[in-house]
C-alpha positions as CSV (number, residue, x, y, z in Angstrom):
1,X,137.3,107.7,73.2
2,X,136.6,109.4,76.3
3,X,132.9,109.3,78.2
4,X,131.5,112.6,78.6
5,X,130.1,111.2,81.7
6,X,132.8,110.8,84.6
7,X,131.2,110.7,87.3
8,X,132.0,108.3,89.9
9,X,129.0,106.0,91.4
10,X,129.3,105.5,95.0
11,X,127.1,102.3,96.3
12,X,124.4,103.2,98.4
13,X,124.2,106.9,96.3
14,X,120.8,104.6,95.1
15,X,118.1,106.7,92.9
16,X,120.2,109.5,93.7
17,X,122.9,108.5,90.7
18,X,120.1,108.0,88.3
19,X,119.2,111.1,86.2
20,X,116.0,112.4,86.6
21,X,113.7,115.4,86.1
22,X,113.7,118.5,88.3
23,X,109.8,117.8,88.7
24,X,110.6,114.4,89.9
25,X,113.9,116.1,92.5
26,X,111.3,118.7,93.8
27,X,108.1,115.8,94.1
28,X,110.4,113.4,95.9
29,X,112.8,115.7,97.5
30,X,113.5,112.9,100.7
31,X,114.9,110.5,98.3
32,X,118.0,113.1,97.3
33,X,118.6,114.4,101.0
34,X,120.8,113.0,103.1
35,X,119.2,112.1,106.8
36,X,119.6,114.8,109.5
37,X,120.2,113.0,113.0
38,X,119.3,115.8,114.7
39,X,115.7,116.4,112.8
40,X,115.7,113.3,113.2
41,X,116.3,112.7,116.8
42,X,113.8,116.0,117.6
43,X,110.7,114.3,115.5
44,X,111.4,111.2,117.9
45,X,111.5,113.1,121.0
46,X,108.2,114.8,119.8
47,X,106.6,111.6,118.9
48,X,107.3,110.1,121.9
49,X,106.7,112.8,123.9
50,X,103.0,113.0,122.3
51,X,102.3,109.3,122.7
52,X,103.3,109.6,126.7
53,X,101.3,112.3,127.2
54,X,98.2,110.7,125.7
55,X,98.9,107.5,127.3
56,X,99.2,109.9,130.4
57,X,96.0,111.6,130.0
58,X,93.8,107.8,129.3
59,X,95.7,106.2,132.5
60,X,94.5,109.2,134.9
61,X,90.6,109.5,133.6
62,X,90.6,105.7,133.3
63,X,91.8,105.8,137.4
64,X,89.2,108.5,138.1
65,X,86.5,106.4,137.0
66,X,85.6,108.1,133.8
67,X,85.1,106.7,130.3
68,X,84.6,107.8,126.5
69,X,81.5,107.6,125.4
70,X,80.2,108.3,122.0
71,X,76.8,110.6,121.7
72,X,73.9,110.5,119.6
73,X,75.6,113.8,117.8
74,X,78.8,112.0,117.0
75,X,80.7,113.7,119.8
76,X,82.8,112.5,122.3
77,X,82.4,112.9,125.8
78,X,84.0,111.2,128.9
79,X,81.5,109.8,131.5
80,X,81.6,108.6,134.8
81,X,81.1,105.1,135.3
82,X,78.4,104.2,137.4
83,X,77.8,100.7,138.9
84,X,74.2,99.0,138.5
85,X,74.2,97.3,141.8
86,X,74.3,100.7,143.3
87,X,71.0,102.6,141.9
């Protein structure tokens, strides 16, 4: 007898050799792509890029004396710190 189904199973195809739905293919669509360095690589840049730019922003209010403060409204604001030995 011959098996209708000859396909071959690679190892590491994973839930992609499974059968499934097309709901399921459409819901989980990153789990039957294959991984695109160079989306990849462009998310990192941007990630990272984000990051040092916050971490950019904190470093030079936090060296110009200022800090977040919180006010009664639930809004952020960033103060200038003021020393008590001074008033």
């Amino acid at each position: 007898m011959e098996e209708k189904n000859d396909k071959k199973y690679v190892p590491g195809d994973g839930i992609r050799s499974l059968k499934s739905s097309p709901l399921f293919r459409a819901v989980n669509y990153e789990l039957y792509v294959k991984p695109n360095s160079i989306i990849m690589a462009l998310g990192i840049i941007a990630m990272t890029g984000c990051a040092g730019y916050i971490i950019y922003m904190r470093s030079k209010y936090q060296s110009m004396g200022f800090y977040s403060a919180i006010e009664a409204d639930g809004t952020e604001t960033f103060k200038k710190k003021v020393s008590k030995w001074t008033v």
